[in-house]
Rosetta silent file (secondary structure, phi, psi, omega in degrees, C-alpha in Angstrom):
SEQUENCE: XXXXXXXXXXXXXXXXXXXXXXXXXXXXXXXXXXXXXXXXXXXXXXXXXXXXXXXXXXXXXXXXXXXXXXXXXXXXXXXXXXXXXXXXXXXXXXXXXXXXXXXXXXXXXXXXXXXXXXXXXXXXXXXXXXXXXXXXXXXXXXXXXXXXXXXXXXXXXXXXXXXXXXXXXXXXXXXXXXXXXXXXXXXXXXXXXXXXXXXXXXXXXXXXXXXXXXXXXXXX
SCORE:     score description
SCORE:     0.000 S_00000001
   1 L     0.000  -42.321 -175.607  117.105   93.794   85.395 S_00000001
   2 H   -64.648  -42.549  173.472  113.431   92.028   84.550 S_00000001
   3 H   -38.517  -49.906 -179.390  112.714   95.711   83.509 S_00000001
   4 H   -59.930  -53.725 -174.446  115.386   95.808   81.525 S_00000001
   5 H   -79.046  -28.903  160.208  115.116   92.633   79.701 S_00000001
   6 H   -44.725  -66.599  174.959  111.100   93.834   78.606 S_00000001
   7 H   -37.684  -68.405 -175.469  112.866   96.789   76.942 S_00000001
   8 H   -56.665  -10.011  172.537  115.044   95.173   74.974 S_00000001
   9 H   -77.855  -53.891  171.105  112.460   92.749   73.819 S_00000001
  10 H   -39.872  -41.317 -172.668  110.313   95.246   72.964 S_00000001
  11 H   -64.580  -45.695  170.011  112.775   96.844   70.963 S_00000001
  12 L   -78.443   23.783  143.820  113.912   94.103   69.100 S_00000001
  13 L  -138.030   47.516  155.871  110.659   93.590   67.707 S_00000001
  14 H   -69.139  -21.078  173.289  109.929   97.363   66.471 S_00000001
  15 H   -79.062  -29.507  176.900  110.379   96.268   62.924 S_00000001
  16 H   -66.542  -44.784 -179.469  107.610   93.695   63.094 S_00000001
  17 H   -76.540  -30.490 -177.532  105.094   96.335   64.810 S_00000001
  18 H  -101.914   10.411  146.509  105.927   98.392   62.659 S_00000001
  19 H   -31.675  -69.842 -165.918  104.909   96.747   59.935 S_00000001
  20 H   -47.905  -54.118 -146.690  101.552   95.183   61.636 S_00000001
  21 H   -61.720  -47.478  167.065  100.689   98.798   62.679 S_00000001
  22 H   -36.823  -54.853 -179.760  101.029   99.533   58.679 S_00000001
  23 H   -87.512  -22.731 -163.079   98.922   97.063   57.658 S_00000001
  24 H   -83.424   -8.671  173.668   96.060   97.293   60.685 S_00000001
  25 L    61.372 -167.061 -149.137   95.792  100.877   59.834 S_00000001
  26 E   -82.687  164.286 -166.517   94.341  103.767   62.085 S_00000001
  27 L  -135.858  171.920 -178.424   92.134  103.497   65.105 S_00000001
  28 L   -68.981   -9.900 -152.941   88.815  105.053   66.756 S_00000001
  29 L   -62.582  -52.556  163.099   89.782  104.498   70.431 S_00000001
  30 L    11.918  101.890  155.990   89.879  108.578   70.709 S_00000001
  31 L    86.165   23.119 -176.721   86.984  109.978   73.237 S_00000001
  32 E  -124.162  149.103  176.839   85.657  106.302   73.924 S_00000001
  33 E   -45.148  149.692  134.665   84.985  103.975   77.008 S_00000001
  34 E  -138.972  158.550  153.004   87.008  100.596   76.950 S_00000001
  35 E  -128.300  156.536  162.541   86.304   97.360   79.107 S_00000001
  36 E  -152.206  179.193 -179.634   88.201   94.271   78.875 S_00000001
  37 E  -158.269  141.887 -149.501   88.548   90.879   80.950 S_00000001
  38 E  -166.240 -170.237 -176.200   91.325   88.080   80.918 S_00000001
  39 E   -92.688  121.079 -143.055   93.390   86.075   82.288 S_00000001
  40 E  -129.644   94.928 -169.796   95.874   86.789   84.784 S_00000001
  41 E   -95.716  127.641  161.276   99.454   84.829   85.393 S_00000001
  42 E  -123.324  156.271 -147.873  101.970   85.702   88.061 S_00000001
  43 L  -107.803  174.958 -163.259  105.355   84.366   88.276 S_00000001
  44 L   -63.256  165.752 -161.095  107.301   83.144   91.631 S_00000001
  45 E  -144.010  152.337 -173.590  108.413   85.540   94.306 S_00000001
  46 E  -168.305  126.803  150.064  111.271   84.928   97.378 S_00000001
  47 E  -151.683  149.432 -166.899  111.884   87.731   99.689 S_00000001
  48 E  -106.122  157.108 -155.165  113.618   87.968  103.090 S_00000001
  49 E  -147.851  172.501 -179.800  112.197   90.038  105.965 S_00000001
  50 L   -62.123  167.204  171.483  113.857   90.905  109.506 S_00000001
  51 L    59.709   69.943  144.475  114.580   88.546  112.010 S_00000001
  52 L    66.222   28.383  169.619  115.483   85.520  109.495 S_00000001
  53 E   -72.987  155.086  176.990  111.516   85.785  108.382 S_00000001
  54 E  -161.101  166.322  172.421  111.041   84.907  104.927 S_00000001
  55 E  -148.176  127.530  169.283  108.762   84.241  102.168 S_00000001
  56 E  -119.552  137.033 -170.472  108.559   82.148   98.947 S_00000001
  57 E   -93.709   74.519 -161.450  106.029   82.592   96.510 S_00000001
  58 L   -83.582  178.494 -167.158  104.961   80.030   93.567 S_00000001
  59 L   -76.550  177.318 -157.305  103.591   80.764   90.405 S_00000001
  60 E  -141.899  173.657 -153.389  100.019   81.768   90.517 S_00000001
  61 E  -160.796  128.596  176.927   96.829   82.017   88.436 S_00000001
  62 E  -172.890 -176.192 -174.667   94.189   84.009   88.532 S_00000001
  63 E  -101.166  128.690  139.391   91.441   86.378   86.631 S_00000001
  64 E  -113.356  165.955  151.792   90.873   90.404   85.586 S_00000001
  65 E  -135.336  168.638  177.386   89.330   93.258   84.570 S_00000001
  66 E  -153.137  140.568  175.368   90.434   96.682   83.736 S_00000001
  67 E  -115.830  166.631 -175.069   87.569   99.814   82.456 S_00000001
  68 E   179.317  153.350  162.162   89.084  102.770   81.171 S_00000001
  69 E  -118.122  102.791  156.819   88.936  106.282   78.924 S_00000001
  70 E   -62.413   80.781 -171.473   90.917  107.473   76.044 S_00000001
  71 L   -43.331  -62.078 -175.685   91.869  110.937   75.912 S_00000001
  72 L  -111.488  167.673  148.273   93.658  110.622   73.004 S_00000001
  73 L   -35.639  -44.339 -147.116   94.780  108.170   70.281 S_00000001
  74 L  -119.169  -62.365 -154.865   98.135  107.612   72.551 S_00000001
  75 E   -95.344  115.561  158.196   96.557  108.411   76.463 S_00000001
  76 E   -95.223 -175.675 -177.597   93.936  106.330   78.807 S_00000001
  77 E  -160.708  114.403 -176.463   93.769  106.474   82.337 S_00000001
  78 E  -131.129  132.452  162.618   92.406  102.652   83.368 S_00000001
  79 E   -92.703  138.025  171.472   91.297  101.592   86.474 S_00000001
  80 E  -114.967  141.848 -178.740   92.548   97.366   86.911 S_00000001
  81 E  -115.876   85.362 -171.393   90.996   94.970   89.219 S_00000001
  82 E  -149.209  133.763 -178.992   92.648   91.107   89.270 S_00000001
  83 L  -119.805  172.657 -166.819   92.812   88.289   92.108 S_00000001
  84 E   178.546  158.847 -168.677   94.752   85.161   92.277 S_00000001
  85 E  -128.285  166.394  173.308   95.825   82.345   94.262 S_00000001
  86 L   148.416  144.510 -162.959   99.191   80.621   95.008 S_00000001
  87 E   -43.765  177.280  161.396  101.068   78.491   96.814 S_00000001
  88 E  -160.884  158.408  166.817  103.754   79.711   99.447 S_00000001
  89 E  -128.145  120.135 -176.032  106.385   78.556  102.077 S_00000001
  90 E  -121.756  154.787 -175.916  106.914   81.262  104.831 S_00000001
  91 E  -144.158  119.030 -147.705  108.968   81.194  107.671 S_00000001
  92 E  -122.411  146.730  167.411  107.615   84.006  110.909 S_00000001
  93 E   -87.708   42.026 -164.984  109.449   85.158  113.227 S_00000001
  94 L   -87.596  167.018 -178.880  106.873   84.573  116.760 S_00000001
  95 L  -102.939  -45.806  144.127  107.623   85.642  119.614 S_00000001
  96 L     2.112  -77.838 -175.237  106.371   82.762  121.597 S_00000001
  97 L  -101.001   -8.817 -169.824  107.593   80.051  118.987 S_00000001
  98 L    45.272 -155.455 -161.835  110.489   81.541  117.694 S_00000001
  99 E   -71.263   98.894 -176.328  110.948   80.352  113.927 S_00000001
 100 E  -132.552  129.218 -176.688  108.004   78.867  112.692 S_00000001
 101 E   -85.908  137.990 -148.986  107.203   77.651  109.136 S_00000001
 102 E  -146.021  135.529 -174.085  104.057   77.660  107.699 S_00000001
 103 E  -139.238  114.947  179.327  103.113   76.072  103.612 S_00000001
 104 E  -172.065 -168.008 -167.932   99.644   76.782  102.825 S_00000001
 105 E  -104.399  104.286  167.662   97.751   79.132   99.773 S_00000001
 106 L  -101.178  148.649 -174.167   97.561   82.583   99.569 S_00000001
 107 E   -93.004  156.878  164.028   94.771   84.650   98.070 S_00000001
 108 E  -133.512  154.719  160.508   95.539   88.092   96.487 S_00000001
 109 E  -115.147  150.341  173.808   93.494   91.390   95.152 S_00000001
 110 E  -148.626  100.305  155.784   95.406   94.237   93.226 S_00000001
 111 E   -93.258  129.541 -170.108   93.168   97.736   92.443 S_00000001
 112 E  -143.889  109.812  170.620   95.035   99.327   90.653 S_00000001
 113 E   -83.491  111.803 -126.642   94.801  103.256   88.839 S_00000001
 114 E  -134.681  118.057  161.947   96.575  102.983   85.852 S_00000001
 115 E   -89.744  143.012  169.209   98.044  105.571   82.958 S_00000001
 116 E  -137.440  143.714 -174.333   98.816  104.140   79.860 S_00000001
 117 E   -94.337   98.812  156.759  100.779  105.585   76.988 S_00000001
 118 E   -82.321  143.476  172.904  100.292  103.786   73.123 S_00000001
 119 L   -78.689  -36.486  178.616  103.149  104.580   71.544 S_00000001
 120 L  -107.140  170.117  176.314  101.598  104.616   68.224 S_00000001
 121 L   -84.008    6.252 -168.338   97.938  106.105   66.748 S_00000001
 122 E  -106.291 -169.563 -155.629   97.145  102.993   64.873 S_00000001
 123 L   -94.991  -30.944 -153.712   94.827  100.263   65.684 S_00000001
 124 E  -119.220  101.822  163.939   98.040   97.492   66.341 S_00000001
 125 E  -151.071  152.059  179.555  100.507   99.359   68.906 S_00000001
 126 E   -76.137  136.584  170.279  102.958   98.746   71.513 S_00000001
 127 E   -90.423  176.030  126.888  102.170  100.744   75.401 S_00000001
 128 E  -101.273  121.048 -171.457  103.269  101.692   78.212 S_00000001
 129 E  -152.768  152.628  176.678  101.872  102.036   81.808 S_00000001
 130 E  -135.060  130.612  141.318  102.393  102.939   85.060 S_00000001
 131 E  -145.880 -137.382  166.809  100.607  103.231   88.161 S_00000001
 132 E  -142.889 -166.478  174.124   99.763  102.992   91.935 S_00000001
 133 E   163.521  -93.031  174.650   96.847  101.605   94.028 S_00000001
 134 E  -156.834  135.499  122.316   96.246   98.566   96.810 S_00000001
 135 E   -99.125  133.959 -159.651   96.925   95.478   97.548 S_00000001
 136 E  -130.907  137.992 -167.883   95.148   93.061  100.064 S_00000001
 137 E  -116.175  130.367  170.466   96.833   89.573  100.795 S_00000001
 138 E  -114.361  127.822 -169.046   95.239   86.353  102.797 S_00000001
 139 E   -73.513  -32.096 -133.296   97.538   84.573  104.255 S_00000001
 140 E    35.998    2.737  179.011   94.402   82.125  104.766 S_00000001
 141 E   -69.963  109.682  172.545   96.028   80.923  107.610 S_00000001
 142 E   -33.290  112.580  172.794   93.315   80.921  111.155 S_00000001
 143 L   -99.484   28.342  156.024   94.777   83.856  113.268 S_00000001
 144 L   173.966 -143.427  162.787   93.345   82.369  116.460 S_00000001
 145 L   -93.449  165.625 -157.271   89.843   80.315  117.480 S_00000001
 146 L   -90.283  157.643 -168.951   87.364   80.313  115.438 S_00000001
 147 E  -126.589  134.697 -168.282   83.663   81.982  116.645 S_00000001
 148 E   -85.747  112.719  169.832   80.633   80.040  116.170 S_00000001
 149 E   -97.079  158.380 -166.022   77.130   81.175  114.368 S_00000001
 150 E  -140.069  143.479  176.423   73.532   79.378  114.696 S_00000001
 151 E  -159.419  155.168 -179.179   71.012   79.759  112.381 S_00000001
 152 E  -100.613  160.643 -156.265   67.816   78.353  111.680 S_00000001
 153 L  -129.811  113.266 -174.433   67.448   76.136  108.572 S_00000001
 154 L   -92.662   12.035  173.854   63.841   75.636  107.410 S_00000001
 155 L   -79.075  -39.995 -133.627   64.879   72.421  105.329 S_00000001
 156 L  -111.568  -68.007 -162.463   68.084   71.295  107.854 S_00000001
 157 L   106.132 -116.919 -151.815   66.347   72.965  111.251 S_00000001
 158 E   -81.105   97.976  168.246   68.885   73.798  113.907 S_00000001
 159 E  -102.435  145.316  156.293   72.674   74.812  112.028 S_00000001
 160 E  -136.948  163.616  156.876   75.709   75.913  113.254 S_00000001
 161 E  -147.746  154.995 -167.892   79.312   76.855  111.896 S_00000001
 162 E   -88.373  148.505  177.939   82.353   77.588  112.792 S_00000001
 163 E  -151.229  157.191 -154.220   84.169   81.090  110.633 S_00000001
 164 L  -128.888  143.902  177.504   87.733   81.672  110.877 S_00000001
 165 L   -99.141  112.176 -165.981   89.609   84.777  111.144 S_00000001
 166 E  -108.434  176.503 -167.620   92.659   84.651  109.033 S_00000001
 167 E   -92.243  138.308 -177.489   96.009   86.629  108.970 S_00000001
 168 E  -162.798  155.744  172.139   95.770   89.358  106.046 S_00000001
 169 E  -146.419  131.032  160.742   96.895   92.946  105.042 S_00000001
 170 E  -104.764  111.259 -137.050   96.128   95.529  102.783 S_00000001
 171 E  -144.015  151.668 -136.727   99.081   97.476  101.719 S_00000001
 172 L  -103.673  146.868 -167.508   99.674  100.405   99.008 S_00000001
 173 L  -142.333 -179.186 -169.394  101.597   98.842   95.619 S_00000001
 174 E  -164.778  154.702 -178.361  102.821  100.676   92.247 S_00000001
 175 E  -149.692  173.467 -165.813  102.930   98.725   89.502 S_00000001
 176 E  -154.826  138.404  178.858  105.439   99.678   85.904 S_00000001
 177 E  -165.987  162.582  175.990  104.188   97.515   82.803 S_00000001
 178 E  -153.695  154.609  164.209  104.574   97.066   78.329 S_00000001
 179 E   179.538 -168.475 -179.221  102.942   94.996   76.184 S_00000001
 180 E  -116.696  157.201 -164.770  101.185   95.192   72.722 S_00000001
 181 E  -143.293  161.362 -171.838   97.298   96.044   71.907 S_00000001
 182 E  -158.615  115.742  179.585   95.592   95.158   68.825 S_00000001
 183 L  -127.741  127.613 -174.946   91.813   96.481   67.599 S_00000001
 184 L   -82.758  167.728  177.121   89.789   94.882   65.211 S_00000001
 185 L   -33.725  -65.802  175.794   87.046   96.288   62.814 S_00000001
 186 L   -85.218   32.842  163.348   84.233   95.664   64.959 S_00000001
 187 L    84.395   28.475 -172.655   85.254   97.459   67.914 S_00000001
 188 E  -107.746 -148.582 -164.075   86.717   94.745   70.044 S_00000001
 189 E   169.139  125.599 -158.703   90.118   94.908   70.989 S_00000001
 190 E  -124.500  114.447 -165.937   92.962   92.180   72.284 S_00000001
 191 E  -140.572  139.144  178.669   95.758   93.143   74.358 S_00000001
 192 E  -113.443  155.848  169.632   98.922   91.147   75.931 S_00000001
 193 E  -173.044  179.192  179.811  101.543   92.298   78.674 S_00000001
 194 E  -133.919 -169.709 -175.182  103.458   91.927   81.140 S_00000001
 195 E  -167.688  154.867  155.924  103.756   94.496   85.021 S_00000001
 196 E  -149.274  145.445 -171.416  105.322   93.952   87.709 S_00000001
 197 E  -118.246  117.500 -147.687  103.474   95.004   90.707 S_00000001
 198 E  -114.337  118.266  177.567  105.821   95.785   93.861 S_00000001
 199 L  -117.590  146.858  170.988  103.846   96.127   97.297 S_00000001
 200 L   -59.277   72.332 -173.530  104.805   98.044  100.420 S_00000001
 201 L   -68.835    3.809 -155.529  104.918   95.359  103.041 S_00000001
 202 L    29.565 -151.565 -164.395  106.648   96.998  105.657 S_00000001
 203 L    24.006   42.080 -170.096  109.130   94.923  107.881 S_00000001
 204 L   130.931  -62.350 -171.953  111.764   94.330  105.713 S_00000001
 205 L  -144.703  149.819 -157.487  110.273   92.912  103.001 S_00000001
 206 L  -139.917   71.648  157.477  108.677   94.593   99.884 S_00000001
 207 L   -32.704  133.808  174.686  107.345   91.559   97.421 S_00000001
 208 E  -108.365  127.956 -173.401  107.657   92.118   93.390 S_00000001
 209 E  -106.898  135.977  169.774  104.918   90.134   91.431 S_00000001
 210 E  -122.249  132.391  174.299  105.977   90.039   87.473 S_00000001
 211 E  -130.600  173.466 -169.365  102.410   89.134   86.329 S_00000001
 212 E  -133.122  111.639 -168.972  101.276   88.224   82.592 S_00000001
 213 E  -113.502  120.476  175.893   98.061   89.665   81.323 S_00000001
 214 E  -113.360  131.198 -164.382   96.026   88.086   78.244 S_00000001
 215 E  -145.218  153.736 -172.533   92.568   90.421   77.619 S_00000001
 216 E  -126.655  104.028 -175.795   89.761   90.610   75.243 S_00000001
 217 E  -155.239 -158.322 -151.060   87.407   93.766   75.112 S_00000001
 218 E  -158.283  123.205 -158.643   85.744   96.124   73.715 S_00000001
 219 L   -75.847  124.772 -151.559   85.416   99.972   72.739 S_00000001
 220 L  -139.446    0.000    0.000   81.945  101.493   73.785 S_00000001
């Protein structure tokens, strides 16, 4: 349905691009490098897992980058890189403890290999992309006791600390995404969108991320 509702947005504003696309006139990306690097928003998440396990997600905030090559006018192939943090409320499934709830922060990474289709040859056009890649999730949560290192300091002298092993997985994702791109004069380039990035979690439950991308780069 979120898929769904992208189209039709998109669609409904095909008269406007295709004005801009009129006026920004044609563009250079053809046989060239791009990088770009931006901001990254993702929106709340809720999915149920066997044994009454669960997860809720809030929204989340975080940073990217994505490098890439243009084959064409209309085809790249981009690799994307972007982490983020955000809250959660989870509820496990122990064997131990039976049903135990746990509210704390999770970190995320998403690599991601990425095709993307412009629809049009001009410098202002709407895309399309799809691809597949990793994800690796920190629960941050301590998965037991923690093991102690000593080091010598020569300001401090004698230090120790404690490092904590936390619960995490890295698990294989796809991701389906539109948005609009825009390239200025001097070779820079602006692009908004939206993805949603779906990862294989096994047990159950298979989180959907709808993230929001705003990026600034530049053709090389």
């Amino acid at each position: 349905m979120r898929i769904v509702k992208v189209c039709l947005l998109v669609l409904s504003l095909f008269p406007l691009i295709a004005l801009a696309q009129w006026e920004a006139g044609s563009s250079d990306r053809e046989g060239r490098w791009e990088a770009s690097f931006g901001l990254y928003l993702t929106g709340s998440e809720s999915a149920d897992g066997l044994n009454e396990s669960s997860v809720d997600i809030d929204d989340g905030l975080g940073f990217g980058f994505s490098t890439g090559y243009n084959f064409t006018r209309h085809l790249a192939l981009h690799f994307d890189a972007s982490w983020f943090r955000a809250d959660y409320d989870a509820v496990l499934n122990t064997e131990n403890e039976g049903l135990v709830g746990i509210n704390h922060r999770l970190s995320a990474f998403n690599g991601q290999l990425k095709g993307v289709w412009n629809i049009f040859d001009a410098a202002f056009t709407p895309y399309l992309q799809a691809g597949i890649g990793w994800t690796y999730l920190d629960s941050n949560v301590s998965d037991g006791t923690p093991s102690t290192g000593c080091w010598w300091d020569p300001w401090w002298g004698y230090i120790c600390s404690d490092f904590y092993s936390t619960y995490s997985d890295t698990s294989f994702s796809w991701n389906l995404g539109a948005g609009l791109r825009y390239e200025f004069r001097n070779g820079m380039f602006a692009r908004a969108g939206w993805e949603q990035i779906t990862i294989d979690g096994g047990q159950g439950v298979d989180p959907r991320f709808d993230a929001y991308r705003f990026e600034l780069g530049w053709l090389f």
